[in-house]
Backbone as XML, in Angstrom:
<?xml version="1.0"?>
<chain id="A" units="angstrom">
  <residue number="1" name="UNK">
    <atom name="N" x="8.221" y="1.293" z="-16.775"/>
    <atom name="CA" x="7.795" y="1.598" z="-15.424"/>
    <atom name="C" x="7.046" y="0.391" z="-14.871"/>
  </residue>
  <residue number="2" name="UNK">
    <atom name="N" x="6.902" y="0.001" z="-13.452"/>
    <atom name="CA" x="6.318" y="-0.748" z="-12.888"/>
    <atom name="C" x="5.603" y="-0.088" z="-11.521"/>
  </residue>
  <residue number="3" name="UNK">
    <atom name="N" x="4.219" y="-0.578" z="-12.040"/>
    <atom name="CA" x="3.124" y="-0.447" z="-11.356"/>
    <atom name="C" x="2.843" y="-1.423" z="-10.465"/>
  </residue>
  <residue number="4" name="UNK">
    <atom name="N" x="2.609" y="-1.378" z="-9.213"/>
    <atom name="CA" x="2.760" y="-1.854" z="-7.373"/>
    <atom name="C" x="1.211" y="-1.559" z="-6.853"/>
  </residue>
  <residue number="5" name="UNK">
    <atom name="N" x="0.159" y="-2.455" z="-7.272"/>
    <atom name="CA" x="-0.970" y="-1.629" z="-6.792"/>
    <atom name="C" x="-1.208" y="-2.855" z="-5.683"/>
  </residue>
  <residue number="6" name="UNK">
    <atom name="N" x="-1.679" y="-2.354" z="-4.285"/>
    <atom name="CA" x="-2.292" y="-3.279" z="-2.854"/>
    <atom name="C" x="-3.663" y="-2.291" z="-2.627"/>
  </residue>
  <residue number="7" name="UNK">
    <atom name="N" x="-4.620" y="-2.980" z="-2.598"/>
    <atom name="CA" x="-6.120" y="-2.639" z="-1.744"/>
    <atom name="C" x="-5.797" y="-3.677" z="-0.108"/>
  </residue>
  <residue number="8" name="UNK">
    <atom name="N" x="-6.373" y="-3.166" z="0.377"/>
    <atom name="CA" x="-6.699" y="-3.685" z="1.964"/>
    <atom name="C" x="-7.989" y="-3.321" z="2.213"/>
  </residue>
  <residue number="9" name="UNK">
    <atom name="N" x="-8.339" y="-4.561" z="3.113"/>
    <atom name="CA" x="-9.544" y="-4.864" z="3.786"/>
    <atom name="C" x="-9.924" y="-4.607" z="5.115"/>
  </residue>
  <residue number="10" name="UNK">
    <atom name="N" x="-9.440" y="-3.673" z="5.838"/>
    <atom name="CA" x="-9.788" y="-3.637" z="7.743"/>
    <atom name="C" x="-10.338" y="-4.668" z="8.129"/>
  </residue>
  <residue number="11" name="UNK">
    <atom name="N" x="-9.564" y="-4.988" z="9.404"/>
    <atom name="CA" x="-10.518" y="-5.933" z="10.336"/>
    <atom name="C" x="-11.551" y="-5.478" z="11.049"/>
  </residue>
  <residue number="12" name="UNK">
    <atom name="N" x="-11.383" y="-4.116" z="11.235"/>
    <atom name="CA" x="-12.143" y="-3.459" z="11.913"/>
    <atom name="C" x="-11.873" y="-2.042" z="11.326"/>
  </residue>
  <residue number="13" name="UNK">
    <atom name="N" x="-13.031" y="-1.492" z="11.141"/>
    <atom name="CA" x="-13.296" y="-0.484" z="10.200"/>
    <atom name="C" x="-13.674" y="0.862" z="10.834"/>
  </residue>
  <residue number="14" name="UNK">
    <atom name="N" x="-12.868" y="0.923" z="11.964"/>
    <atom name="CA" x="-12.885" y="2.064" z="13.101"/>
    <atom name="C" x="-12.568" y="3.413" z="12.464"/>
  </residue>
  <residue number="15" name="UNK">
    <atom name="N" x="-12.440" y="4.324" z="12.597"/>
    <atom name="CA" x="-11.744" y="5.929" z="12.378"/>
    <atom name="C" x="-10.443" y="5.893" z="12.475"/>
  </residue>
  <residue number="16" name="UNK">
    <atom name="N" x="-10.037" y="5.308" z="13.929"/>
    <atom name="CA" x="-9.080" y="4.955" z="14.557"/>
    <atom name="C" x="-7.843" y="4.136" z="13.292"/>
  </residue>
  <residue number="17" name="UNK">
    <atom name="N" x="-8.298" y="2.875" z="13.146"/>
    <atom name="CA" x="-8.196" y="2.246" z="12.308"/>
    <atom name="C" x="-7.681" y="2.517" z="11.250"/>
  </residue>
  <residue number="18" name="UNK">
    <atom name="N" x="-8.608" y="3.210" z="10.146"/>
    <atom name="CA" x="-8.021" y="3.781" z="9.086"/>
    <atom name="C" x="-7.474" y="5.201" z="9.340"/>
  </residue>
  <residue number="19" name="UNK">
    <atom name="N" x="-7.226" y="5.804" z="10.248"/>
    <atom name="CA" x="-6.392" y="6.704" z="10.206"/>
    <atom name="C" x="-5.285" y="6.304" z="10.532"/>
  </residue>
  <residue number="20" name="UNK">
    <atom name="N" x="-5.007" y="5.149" z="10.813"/>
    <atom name="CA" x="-3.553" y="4.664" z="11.186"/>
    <atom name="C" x="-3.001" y="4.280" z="9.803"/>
  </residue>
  <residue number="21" name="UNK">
    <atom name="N" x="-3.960" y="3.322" z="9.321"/>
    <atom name="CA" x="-3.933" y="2.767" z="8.247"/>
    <atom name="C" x="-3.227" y="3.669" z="7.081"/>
  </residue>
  <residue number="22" name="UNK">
    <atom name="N" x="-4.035" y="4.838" z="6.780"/>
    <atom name="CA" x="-3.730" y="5.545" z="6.059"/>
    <atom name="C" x="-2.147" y="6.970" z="6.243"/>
  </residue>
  <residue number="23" name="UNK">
    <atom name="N" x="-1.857" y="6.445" z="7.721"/>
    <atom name="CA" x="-0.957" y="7.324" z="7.696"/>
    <atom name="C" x="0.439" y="6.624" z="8.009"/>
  </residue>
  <residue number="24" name="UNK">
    <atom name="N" x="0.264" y="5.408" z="8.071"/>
    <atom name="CA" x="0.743" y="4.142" z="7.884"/>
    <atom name="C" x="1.876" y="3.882" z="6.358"/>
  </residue>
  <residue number="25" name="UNK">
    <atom name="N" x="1.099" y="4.432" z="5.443"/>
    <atom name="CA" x="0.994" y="3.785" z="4.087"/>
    <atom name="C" x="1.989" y="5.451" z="3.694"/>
  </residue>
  <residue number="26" name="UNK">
    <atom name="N" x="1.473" y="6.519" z="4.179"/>
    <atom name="CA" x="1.776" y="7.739" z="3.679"/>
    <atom name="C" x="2.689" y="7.844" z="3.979"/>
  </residue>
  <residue number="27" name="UNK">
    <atom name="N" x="3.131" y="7.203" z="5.262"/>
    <atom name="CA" x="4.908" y="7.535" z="5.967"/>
    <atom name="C" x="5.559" y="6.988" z="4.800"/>
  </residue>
  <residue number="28" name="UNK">
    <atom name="N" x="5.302" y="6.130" z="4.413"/>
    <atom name="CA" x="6.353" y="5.904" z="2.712"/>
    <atom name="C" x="7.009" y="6.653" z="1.895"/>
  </residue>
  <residue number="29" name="UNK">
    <atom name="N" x="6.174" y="7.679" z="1.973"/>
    <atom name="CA" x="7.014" y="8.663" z="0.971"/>
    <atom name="C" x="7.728" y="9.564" z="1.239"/>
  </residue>
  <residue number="30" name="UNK">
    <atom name="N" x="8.828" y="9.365" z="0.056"/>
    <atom name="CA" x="10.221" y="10.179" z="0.877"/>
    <atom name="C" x="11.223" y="9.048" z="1.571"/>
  </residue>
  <residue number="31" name="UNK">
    <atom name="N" x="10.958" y="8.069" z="2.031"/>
    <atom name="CA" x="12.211" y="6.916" z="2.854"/>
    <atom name="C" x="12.771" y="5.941" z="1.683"/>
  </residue>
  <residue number="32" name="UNK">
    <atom name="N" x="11.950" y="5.943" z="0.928"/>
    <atom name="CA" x="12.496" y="4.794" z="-0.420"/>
    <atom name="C" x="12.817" y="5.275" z="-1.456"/>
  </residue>
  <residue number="33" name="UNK">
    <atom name="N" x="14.383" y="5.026" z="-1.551"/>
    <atom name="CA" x="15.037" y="5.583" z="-2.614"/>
    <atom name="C" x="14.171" y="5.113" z="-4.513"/>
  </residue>
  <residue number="34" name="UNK">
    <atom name="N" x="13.935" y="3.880" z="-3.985"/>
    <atom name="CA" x="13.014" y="3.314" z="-5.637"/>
    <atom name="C" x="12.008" y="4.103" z="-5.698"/>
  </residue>
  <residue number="35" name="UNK">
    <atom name="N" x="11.344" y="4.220" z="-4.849"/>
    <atom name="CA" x="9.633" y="4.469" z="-4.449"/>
    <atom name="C" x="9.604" y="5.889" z="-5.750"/>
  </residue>
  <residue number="36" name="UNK">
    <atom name="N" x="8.836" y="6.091" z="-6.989"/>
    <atom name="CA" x="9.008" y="7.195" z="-7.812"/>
    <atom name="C" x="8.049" y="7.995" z="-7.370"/>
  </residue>
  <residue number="37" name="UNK">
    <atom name="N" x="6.600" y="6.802" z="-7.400"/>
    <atom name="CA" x="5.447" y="7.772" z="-6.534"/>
    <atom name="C" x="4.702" y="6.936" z="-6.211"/>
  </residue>
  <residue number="38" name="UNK">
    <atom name="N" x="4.092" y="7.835" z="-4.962"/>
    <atom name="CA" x="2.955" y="6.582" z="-3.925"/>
    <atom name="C" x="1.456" y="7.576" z="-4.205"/>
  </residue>
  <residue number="39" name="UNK">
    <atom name="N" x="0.480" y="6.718" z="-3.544"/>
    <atom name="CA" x="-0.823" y="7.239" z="-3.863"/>
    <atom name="C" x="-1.666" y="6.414" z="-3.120"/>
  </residue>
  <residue number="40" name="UNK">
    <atom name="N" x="-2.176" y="7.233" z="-1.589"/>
    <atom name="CA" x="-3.238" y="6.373" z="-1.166"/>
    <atom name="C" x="-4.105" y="6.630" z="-0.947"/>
  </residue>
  <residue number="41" name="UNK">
    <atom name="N" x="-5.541" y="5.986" z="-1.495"/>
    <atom name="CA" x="-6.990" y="6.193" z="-1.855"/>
    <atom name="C" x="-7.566" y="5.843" z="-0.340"/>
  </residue>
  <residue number="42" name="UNK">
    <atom name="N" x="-8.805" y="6.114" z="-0.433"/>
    <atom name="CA" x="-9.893" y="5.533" z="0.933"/>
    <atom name="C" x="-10.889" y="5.359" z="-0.021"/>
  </residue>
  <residue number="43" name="UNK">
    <atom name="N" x="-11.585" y="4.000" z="0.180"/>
    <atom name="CA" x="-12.902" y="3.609" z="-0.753"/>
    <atom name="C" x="-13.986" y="4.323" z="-0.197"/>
  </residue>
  <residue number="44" name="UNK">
    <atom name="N" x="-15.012" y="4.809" z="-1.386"/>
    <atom name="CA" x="-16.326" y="5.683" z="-0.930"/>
    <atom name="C" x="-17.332" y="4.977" z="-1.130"/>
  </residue>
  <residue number="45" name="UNK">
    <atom name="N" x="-17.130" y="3.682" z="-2.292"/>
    <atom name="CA" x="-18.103" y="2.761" z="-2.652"/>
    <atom name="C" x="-18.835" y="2.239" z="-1.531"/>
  </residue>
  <residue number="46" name="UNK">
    <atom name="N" x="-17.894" y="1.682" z="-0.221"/>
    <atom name="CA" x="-18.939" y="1.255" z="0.609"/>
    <atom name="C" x="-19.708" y="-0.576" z="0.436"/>
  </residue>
  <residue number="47" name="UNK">
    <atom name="N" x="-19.491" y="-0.998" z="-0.834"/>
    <atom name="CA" x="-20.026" y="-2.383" z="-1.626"/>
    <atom name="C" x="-19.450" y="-3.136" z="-0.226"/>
  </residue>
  <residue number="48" name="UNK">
    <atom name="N" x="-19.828" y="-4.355" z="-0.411"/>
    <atom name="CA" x="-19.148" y="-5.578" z="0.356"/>
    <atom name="C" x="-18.284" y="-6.069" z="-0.427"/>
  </residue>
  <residue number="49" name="UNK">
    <atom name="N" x="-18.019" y="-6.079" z="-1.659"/>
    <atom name="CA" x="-17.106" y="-6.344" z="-2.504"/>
    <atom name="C" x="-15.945" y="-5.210" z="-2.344"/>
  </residue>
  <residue number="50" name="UNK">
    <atom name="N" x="-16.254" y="-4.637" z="-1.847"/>
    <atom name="CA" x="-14.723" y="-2.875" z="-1.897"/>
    <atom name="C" x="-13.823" y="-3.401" z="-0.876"/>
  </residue>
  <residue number="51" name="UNK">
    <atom name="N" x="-12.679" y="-3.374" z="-1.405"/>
    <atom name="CA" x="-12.023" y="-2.797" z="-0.271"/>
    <atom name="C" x="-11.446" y="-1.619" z="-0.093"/>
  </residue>
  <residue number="52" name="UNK">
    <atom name="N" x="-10.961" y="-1.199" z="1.584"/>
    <atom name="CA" x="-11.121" y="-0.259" z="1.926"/>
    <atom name="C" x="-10.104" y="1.343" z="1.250"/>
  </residue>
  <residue number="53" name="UNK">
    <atom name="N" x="-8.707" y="0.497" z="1.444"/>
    <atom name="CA" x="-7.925" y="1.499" z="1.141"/>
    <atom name="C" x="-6.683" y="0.536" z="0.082"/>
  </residue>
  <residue number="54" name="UNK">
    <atom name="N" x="-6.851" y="1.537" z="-1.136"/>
    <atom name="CA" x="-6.069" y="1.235" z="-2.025"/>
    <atom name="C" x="-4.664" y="1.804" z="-1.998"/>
  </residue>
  <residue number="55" name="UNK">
    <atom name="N" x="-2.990" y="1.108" z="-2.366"/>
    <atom name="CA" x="-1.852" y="1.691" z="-2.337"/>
    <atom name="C" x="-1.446" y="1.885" z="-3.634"/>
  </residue>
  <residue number="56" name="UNK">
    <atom name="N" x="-1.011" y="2.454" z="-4.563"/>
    <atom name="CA" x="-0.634" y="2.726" z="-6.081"/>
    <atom name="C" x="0.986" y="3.328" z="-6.067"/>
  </residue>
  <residue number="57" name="UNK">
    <atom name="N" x="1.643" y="2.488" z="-6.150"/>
    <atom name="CA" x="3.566" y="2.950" z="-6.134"/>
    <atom name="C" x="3.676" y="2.470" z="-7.403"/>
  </residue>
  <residue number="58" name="UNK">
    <atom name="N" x="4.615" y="3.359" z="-7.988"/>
    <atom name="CA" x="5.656" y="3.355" z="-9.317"/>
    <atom name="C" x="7.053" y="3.464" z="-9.208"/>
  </residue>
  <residue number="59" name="UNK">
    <atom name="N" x="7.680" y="2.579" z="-9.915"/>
    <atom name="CA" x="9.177" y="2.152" z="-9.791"/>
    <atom name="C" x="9.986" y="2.204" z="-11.071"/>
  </residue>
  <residue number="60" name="UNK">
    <atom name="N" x="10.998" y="2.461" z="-11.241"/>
    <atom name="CA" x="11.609" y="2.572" z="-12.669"/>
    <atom name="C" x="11.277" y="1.141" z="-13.207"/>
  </residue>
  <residue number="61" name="UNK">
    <atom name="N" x="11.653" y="0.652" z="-12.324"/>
    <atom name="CA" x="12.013" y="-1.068" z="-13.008"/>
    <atom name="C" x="11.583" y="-2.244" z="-12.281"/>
  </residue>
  <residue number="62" name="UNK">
    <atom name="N" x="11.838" y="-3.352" z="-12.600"/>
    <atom name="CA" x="11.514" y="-4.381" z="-11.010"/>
    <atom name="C" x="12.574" y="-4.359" z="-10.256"/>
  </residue>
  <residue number="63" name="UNK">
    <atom name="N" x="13.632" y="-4.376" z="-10.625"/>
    <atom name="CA" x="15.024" y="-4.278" z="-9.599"/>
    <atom name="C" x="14.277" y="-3.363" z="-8.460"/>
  </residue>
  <residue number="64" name="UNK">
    <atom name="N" x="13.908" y="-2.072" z="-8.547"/>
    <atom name="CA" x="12.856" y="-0.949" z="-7.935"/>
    <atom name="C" x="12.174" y="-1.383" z="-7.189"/>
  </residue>
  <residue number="65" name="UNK">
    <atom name="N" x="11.050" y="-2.350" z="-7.887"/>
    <atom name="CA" x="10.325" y="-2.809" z="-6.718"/>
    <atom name="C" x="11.309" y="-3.718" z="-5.482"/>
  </residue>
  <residue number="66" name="UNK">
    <atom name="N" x="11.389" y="-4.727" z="-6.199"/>
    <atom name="CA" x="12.027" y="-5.631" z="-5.586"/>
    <atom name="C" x="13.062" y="-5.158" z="-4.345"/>
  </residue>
  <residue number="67" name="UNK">
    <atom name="N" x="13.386" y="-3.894" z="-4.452"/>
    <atom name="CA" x="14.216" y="-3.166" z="-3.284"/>
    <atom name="C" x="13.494" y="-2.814" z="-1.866"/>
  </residue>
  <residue number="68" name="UNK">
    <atom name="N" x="12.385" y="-1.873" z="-2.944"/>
    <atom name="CA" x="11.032" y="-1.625" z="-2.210"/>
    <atom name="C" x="10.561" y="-2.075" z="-1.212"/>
  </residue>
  <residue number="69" name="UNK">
    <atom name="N" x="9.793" y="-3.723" z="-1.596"/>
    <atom name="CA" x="9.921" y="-5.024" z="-1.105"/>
    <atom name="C" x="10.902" y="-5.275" z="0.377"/>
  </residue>
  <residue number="70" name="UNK">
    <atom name="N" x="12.164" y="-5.091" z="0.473"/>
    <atom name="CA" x="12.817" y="-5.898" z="1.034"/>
    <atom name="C" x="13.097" y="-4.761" z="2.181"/>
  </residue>
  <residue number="71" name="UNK">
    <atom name="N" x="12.788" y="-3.298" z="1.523"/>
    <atom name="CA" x="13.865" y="-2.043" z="2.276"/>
    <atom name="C" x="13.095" y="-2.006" z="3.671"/>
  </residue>
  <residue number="72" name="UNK">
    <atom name="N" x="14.471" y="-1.668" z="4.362"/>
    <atom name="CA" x="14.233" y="-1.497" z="6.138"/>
    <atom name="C" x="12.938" y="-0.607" z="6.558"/>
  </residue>
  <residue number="73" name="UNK">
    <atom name="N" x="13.030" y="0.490" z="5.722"/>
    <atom name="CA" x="11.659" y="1.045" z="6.132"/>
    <atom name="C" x="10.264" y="0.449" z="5.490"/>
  </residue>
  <residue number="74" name="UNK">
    <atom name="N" x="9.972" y="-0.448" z="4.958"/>
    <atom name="CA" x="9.020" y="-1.132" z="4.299"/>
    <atom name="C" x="8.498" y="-2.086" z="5.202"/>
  </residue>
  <residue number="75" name="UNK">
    <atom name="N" x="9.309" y="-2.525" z="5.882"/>
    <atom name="CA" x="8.572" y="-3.681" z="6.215"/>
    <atom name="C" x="8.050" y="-3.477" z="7.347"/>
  </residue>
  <residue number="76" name="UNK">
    <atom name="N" x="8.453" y="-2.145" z="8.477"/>
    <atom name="CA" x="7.222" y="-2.191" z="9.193"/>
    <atom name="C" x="5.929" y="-2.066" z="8.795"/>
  </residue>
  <residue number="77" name="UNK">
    <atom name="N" x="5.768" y="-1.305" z="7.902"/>
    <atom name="CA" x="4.660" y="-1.299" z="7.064"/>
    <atom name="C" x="3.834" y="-2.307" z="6.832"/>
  </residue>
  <residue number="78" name="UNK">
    <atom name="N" x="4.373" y="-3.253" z="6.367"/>
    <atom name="CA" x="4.243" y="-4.995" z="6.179"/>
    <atom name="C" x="3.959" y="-5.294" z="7.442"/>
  </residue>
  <residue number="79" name="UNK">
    <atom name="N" x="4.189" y="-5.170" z="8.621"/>
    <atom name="CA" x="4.007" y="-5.938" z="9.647"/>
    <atom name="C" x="2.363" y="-4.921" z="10.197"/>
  </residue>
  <residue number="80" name="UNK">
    <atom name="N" x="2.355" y="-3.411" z="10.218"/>
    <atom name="CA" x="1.033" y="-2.597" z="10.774"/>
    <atom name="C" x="0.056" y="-3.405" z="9.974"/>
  </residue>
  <residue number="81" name="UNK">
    <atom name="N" x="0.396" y="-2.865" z="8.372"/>
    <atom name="CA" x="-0.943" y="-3.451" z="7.849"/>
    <atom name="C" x="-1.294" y="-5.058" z="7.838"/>
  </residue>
  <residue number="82" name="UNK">
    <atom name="N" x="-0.857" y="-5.796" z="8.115"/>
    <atom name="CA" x="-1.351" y="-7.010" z="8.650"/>
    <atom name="C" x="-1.671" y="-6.832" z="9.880"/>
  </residue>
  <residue number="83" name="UNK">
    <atom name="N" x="-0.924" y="-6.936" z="10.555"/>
    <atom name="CA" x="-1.761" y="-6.256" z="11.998"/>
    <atom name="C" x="-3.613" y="-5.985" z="11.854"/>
  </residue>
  <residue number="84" name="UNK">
    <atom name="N" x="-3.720" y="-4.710" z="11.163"/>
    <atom name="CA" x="-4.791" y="-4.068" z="10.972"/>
    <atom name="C" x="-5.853" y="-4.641" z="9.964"/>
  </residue>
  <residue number="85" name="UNK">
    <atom name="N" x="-5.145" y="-5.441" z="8.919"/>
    <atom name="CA" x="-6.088" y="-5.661" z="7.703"/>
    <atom name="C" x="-6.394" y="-7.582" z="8.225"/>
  </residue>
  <residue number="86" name="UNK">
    <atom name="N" x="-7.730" y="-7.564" z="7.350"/>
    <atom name="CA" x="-8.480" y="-9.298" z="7.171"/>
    <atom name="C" x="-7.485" y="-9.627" z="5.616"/>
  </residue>
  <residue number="87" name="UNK">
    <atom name="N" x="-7.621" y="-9.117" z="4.943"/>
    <atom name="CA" x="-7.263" y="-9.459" z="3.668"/>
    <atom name="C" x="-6.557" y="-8.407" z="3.081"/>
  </residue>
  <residue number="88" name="UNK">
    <atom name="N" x="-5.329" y="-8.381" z="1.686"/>
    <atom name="CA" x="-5.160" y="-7.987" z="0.801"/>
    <atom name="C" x="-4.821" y="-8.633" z="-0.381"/>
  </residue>
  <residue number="89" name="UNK">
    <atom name="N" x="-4.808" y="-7.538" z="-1.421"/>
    <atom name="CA" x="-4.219" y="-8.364" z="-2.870"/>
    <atom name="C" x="-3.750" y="-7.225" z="-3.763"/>
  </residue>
  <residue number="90" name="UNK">
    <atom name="N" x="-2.821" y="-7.457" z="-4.519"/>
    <atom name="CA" x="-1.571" y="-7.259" z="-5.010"/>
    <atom name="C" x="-2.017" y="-7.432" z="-6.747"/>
  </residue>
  <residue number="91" name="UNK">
    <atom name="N" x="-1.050" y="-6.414" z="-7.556"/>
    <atom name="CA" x="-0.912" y="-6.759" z="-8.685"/>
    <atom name="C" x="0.147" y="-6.167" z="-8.831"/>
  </residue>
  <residue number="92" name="UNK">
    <atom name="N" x="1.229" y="-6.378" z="-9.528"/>
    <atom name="CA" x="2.208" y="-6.021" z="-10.182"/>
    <atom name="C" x="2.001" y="-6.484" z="-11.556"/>
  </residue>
  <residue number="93" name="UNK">
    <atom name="N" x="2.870" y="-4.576" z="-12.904"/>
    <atom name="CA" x="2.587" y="-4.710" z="-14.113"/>
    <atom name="C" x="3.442" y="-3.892" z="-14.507"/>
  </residue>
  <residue number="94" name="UNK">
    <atom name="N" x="3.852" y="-4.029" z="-15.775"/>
    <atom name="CA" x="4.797" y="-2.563" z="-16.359"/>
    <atom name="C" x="3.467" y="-2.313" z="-17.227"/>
  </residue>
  <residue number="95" name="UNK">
    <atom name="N" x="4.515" y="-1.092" z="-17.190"/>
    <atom name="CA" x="3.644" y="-0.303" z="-18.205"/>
    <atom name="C" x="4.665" y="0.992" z="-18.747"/>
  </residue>
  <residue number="96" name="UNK">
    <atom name="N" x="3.966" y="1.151" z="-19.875"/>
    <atom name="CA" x="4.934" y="2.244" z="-20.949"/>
    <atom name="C" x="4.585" y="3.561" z="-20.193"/>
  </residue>
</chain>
């Protein structure tokens, strides 16, 4: 299995904002045939080190992601949350 984890940072940390944000991220599920499962958090920490809202997707394989990645409904996604976010970061990993 391969693990797809993105946190984001708001530029602006409105209501507004992350409710887009977060419903943004949720329209995902269900349009991507790879997509096995999605999962999106809102940070409670609050730190200056946090960021705000975490994404957690699982894929059979990388072929999976890599579809993920490229698929028609993905990339508006790609285009809101930049829009909306200062920063993100990414890890990709398998795992048993």
């Amino acid at each position: 299995m391969v693990k797809h984890i993105v946190m984001f940072k708001l530029k602006e940390k409105s209501p507004e904002n992350l409710d887009l944000a977060l419903s943004t991220l949720r329209g995902l599920e269900g349009r991507i045939e790879t997509l096995r499962m999605i999962e999106v958090g809102l940070d409670f920490n609050k730190s200056e080190r946090a960021y705000d809202i975490v994404l957690t997707t699982h894929f059979d394989d990388e072929a999976g992601l890599a579809a993920y990645v490229s698929h028609p409904n993905h990339l508006p996604v790609i285009d809101m949350m930049r829009a909306l976010c200062s920063s993100s970061i990414v890890v990709d990993y398998l795992s048993e």
